[in-house]
N, CA, C and O atoms as CSV, one atom per row, in Angstrom:
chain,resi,resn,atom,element,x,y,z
A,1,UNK,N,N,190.706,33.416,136.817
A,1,UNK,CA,C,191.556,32.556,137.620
A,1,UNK,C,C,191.343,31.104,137.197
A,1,UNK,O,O,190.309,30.549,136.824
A,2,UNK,N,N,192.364,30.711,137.322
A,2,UNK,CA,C,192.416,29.320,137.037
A,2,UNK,C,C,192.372,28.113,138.006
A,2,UNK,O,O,193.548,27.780,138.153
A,3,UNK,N,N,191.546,27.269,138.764
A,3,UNK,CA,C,191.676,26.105,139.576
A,3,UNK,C,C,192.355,25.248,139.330
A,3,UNK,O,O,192.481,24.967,138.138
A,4,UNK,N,N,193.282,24.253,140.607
A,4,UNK,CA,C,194.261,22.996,139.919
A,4,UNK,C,C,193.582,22.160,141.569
A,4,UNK,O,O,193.531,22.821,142.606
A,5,UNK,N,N,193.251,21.085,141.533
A,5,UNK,CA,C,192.865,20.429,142.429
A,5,UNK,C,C,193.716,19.041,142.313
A,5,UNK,O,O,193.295,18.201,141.518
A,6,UNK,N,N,195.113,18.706,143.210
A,6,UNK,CA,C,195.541,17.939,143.330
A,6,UNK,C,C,196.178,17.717,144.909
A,6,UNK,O,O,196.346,18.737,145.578
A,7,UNK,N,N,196.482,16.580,145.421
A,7,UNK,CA,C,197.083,16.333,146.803
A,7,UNK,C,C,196.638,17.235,147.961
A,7,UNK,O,O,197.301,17.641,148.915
A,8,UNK,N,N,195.053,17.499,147.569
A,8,UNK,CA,C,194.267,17.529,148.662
A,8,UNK,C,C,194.300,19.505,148.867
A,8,UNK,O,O,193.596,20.144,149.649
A,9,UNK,N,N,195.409,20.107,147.831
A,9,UNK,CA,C,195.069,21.479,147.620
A,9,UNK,C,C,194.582,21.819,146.301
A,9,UNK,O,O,194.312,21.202,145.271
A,10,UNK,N,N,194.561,23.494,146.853
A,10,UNK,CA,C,193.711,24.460,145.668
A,10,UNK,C,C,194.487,25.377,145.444
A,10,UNK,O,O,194.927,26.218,146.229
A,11,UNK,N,N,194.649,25.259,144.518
A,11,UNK,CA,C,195.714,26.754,144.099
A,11,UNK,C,C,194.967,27.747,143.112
A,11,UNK,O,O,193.876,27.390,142.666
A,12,UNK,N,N,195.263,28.430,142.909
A,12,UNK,CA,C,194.352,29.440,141.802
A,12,UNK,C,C,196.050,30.426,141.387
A,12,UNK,O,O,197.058,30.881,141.928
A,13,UNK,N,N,195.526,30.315,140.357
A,13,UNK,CA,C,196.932,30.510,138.959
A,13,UNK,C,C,197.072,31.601,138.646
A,13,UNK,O,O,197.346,32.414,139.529
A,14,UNK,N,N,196.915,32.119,137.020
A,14,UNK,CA,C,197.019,33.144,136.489
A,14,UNK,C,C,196.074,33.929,136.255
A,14,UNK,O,O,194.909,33.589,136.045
A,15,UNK,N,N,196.508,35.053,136.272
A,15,UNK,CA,C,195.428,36.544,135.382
A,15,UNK,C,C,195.638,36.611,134.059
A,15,UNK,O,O,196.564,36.901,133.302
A,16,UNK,N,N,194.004,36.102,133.958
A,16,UNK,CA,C,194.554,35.648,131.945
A,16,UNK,C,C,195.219,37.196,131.271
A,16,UNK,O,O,196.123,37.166,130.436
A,17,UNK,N,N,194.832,38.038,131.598
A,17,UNK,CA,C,195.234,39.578,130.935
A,17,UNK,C,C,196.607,40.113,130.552
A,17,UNK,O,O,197.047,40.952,129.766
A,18,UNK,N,N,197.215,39.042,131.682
A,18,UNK,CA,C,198.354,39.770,131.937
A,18,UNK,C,C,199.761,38.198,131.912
A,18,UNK,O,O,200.946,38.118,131.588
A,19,UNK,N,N,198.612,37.131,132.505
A,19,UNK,CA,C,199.364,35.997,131.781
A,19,UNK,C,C,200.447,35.851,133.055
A,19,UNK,O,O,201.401,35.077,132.985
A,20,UNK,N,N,200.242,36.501,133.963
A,20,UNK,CA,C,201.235,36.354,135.286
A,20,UNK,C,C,200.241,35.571,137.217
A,20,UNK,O,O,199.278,35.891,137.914
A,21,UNK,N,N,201.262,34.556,137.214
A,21,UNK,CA,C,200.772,34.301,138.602
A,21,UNK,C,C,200.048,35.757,139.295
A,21,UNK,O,O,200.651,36.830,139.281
A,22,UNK,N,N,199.019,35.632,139.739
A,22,UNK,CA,C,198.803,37.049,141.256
A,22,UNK,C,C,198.455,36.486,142.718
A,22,UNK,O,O,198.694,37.050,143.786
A,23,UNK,N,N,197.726,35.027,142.486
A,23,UNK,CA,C,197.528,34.884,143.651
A,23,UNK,C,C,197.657,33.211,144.080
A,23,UNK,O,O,197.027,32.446,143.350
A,24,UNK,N,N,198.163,32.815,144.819
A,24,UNK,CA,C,198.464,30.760,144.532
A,24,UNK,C,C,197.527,30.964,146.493
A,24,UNK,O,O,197.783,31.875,147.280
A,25,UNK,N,N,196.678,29.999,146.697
A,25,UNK,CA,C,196.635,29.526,147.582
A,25,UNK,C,C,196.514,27.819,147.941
A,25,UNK,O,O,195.739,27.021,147.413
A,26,UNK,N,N,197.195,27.637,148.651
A,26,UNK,CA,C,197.574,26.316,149.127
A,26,UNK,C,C,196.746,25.575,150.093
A,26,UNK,O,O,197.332,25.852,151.140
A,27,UNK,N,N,195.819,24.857,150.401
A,27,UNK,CA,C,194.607,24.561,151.393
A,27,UNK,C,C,195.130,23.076,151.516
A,27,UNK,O,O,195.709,22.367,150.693
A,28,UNK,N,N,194.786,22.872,152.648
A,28,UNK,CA,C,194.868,21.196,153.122
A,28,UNK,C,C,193.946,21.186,154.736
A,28,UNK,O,O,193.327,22.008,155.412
A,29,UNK,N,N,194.301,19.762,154.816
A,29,UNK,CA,C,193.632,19.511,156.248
A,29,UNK,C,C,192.342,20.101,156.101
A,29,UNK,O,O,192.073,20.942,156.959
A,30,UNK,N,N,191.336,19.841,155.092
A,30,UNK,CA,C,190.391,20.191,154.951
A,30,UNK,C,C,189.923,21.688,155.043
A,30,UNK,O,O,188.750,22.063,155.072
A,31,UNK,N,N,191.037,22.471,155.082
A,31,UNK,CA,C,190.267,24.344,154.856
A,31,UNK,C,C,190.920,24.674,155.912
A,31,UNK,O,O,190.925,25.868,156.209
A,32,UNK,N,N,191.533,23.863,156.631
A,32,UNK,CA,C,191.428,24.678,158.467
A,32,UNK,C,C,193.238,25.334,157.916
A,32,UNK,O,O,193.345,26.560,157.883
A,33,UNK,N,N,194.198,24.694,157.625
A,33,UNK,CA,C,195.528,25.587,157.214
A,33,UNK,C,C,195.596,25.947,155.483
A,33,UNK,O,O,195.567,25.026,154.666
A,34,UNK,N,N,195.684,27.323,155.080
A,34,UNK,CA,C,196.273,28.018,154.118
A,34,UNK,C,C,197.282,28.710,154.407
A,34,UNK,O,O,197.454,29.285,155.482
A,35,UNK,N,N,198.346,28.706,153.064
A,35,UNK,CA,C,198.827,29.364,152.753
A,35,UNK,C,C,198.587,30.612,151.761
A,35,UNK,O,O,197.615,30.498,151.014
A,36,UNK,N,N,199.212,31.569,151.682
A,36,UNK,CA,C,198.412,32.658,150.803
A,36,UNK,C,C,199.735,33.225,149.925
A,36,UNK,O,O,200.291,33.868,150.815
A,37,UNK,N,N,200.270,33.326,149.174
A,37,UNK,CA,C,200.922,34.015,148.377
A,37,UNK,C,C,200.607,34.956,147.511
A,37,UNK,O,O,199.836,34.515,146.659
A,38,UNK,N,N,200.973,36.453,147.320
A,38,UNK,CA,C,200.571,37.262,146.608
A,38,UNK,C,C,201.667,37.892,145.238
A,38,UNK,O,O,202.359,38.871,145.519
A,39,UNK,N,N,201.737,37.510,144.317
A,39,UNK,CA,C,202.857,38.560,143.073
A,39,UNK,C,C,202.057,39.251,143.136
A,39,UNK,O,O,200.867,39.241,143.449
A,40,UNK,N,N,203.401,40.511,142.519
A,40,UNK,CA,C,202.992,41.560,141.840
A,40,UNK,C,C,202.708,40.948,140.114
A,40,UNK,O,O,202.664,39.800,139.672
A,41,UNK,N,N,202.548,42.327,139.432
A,41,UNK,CA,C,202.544,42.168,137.924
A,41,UNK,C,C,204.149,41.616,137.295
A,41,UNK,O,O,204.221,41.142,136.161
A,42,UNK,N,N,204.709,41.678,137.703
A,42,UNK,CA,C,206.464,41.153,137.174
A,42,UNK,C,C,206.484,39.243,137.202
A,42,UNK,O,O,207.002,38.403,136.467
A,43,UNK,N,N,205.595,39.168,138.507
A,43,UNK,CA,C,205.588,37.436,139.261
A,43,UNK,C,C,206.641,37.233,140.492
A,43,UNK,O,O,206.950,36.202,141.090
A,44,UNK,N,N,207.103,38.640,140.669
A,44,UNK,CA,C,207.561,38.686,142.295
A,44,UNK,C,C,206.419,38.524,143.525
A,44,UNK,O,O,205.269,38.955,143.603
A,45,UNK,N,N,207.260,37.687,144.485
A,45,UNK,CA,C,206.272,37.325,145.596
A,45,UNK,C,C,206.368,38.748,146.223
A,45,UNK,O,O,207.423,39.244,146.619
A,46,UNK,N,N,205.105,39.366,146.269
A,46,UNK,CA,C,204.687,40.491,147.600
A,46,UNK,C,C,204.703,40.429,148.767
A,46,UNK,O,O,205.207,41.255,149.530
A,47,UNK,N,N,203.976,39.123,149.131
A,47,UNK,CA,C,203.123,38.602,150.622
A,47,UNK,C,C,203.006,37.413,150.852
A,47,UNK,O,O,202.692,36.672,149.920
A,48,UNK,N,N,203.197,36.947,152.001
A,48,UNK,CA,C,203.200,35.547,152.368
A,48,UNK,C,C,202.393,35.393,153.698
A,48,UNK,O,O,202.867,35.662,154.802
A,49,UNK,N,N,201.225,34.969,153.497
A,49,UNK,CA,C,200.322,34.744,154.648
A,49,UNK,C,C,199.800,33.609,154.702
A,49,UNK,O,O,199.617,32.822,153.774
A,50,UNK,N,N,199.421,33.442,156.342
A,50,UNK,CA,C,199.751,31.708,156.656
A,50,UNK,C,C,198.112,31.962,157.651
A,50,UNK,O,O,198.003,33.000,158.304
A,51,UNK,N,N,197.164,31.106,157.651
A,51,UNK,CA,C,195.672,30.937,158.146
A,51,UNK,C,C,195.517,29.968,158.565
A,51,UNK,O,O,196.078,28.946,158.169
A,52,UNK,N,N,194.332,30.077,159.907
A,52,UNK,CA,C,194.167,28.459,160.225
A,52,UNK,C,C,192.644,28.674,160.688
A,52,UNK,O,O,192.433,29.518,161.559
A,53,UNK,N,N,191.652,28.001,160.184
A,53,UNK,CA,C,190.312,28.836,160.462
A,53,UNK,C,C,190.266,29.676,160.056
A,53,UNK,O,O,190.160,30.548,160.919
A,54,UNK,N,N,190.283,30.166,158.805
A,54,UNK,CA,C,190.030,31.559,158.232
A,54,UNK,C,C,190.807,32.791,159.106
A,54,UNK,O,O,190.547,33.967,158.855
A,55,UNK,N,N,191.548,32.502,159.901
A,55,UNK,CA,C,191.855,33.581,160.785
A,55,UNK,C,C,193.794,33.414,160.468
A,55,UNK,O,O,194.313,32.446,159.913
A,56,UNK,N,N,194.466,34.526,160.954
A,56,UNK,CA,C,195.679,34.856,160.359
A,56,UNK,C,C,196.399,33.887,161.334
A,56,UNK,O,O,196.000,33.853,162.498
A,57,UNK,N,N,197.201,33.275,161.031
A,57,UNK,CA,C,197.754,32.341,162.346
A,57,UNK,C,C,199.219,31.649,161.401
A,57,UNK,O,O,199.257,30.909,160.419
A,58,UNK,N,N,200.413,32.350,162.309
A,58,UNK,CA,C,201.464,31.636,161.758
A,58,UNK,C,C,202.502,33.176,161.367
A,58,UNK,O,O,202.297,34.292,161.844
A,59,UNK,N,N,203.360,32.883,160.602
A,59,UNK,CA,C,204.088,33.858,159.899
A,59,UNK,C,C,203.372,34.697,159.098
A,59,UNK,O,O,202.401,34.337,158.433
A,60,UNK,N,N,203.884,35.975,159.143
A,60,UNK,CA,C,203.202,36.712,157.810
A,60,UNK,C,C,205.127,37.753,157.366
A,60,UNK,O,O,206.091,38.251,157.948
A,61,UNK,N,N,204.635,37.526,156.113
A,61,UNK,CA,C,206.523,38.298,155.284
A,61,UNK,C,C,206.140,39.262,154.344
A,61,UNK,O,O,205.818,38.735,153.280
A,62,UNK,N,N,206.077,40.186,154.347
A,62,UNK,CA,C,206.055,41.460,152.990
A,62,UNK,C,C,206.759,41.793,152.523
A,62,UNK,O,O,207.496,42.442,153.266
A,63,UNK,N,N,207.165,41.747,151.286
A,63,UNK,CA,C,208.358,42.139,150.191
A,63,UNK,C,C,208.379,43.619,149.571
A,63,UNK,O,O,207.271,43.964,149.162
A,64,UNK,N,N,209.347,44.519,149.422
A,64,UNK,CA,C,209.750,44.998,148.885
A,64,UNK,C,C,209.778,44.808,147.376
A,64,UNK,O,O,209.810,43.586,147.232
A,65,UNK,N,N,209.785,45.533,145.864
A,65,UNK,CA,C,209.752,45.012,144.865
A,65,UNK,C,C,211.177,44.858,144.398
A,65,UNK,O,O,211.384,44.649,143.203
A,66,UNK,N,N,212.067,44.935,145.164
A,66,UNK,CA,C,213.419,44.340,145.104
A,66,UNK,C,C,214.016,43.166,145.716
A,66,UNK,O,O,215.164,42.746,145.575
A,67,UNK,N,N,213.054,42.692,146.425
A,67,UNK,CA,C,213.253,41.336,146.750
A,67,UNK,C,C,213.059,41.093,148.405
A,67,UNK,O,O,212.468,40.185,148.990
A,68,UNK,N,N,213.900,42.441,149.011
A,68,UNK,CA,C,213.833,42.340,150.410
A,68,UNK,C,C,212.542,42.619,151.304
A,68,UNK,O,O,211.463,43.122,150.993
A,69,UNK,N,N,212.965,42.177,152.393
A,69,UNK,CA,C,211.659,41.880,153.361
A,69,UNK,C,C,211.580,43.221,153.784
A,69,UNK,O,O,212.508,43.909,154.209
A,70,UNK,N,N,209.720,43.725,153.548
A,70,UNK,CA,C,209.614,45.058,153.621
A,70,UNK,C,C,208.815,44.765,155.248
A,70,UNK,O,O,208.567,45.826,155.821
A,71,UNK,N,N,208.582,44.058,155.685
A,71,UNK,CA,C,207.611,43.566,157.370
A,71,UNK,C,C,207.521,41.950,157.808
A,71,UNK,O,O,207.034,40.975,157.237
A,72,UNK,N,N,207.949,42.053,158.594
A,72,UNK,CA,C,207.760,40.531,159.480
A,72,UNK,C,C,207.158,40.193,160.400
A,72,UNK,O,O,207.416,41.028,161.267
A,73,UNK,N,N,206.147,39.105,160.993
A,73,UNK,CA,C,206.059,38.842,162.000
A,73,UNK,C,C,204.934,37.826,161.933
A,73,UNK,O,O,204.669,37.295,160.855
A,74,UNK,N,N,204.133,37.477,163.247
A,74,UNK,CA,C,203.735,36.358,163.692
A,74,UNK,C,C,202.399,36.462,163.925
A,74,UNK,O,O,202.130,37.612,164.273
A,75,UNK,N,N,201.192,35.559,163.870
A,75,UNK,CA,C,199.794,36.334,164.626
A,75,UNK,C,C,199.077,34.636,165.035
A,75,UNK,O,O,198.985,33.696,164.246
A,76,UNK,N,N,198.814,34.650,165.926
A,76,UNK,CA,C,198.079,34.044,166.193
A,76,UNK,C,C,196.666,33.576,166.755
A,76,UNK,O,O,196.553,33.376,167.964
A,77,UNK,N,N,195.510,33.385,165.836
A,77,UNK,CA,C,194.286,33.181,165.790
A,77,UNK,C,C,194.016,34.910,165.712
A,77,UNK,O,O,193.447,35.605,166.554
A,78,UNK,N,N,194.524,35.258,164.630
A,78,UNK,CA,C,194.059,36.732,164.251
A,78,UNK,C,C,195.097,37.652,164.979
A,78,UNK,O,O,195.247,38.758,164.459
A,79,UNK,N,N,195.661,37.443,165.829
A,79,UNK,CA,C,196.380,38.620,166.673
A,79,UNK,C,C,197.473,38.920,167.001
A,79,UNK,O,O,197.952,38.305,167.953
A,80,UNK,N,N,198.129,39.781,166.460
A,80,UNK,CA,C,199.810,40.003,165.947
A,80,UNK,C,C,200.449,39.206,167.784
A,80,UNK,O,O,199.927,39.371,168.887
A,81,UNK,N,N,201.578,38.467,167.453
A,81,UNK,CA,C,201.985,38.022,168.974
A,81,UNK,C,C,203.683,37.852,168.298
A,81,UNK,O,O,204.115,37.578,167.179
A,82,UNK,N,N,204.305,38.164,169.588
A,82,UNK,CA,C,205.870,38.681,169.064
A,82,UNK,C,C,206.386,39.628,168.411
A,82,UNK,O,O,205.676,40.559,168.030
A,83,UNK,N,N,207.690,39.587,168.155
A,83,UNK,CA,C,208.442,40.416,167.061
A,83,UNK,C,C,207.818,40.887,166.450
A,83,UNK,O,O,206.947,40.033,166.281
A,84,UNK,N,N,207.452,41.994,165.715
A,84,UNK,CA,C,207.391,42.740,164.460
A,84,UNK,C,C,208.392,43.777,164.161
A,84,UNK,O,O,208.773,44.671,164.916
A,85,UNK,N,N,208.794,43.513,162.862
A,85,UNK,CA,C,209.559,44.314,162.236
A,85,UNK,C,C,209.453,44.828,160.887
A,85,UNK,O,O,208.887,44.191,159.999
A,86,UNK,N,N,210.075,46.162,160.678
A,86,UNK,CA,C,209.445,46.897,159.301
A,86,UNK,C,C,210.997,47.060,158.993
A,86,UNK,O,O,211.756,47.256,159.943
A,87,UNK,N,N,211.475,46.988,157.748
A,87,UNK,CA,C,212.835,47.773,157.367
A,87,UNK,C,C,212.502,48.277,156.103
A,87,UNK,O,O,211.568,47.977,155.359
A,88,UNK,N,N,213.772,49.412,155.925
A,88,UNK,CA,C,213.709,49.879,154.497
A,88,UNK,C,C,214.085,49.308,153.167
A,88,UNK,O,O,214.818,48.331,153.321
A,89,UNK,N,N,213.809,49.612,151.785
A,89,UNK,CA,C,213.912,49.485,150.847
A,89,UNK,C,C,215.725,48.522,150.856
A,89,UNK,O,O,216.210,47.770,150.010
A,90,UNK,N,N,216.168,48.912,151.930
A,90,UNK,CA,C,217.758,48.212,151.470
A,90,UNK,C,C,217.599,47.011,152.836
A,90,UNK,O,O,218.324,46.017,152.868
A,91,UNK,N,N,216.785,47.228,153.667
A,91,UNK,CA,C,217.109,45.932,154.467
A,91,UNK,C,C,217.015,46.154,155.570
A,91,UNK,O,O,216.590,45.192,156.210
A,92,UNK,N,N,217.308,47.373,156.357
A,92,UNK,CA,C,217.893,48.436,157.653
A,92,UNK,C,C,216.285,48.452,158.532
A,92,UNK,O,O,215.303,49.109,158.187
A,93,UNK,N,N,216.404,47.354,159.957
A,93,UNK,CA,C,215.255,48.078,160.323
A,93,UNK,C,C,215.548,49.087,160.634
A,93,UNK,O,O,216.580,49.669,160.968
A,94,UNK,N,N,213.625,49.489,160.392
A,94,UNK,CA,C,212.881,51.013,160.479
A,94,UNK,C,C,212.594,50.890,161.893
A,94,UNK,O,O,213.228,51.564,162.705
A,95,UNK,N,N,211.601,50.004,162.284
A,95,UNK,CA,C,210.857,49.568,163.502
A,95,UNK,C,C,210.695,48.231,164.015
A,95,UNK,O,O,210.504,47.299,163.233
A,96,UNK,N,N,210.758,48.043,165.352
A,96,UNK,CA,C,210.346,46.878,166.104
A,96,UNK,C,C,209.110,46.902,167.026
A,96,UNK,O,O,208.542,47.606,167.861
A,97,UNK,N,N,209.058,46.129,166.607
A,97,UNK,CA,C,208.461,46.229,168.181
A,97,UNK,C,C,207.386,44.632,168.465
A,97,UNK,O,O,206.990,43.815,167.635
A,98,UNK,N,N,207.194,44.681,169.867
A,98,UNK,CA,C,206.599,43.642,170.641
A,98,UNK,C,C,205.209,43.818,170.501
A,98,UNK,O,O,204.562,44.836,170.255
A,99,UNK,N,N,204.794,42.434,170.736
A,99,UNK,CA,C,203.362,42.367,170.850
A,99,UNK,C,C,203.145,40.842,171.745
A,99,UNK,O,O,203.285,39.658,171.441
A,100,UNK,N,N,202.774,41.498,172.865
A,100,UNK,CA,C,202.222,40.226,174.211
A,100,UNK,C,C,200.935,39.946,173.725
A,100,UNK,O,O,200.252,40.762,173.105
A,101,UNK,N,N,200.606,38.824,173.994
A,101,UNK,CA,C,199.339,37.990,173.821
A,101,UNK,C,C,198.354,38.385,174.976
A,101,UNK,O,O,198.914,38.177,176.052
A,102,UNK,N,N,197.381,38.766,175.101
A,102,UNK,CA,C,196.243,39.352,175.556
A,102,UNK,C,C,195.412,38.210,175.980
A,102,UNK,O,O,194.837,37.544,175.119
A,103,UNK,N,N,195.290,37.902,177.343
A,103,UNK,CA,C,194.365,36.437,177.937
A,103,UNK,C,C,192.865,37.069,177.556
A,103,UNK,O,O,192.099,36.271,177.015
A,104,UNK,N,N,192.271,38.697,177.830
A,104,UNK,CA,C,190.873,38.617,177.661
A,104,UNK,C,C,190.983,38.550,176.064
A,104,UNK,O,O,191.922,38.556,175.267
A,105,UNK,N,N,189.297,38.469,175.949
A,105,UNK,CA,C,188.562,38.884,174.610
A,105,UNK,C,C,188.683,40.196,174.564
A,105,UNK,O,O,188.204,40.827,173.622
């Protein structure tokens, strides 16, 4: 992997082997928000995950290797909250469903 340290992020580049992006992460505000992007081997985006404190917080998007959104939804401080949705290979949700935010630990 390769490091680029400019405007206060970190990204990490290519897989020398293969010579293709696999993984870019984006850091600011000192560590506390990332972004996470994942390609496959082609340099299609897979995954899009969003952190705040090391913990999952924000949007998360999963791709299909045709482009479309294979799962959607939201988590905050680790814990899926709202919408989630799964569809198929052409687009069609599969599944929904809710997720209420939980006051205990």
């Amino acid at each position: 992997m390769h490091f680029n340290f400019a405007n206060n992020e970190m990204k990490e580049y290519k897989n020398f082997k293969t010579n293709t992006l696999m993984v870019e992460r984006k850091i600011s505000d000192g560590n506390e928000y990332r972004r996470v992007t994942i390609y496959d081997k082609k340099g299609s985006v897979r995954e899009i995950k969003n952190y705040k404190n090391d913990q999952l917080n924000g949007k998360v998007v999963s791709f299909w290797s045709n482009g479309k959104i294979q799962a959607e939804g939201s988590y905050i401080s680790g814990r899926r909250l709202g919408v989630w949705k799964s569809y198929n290979k052409k687009g069609k949700i599969l599944v929904e469903e809710k997720h209420i935010k939980s006051f205990s630990n």
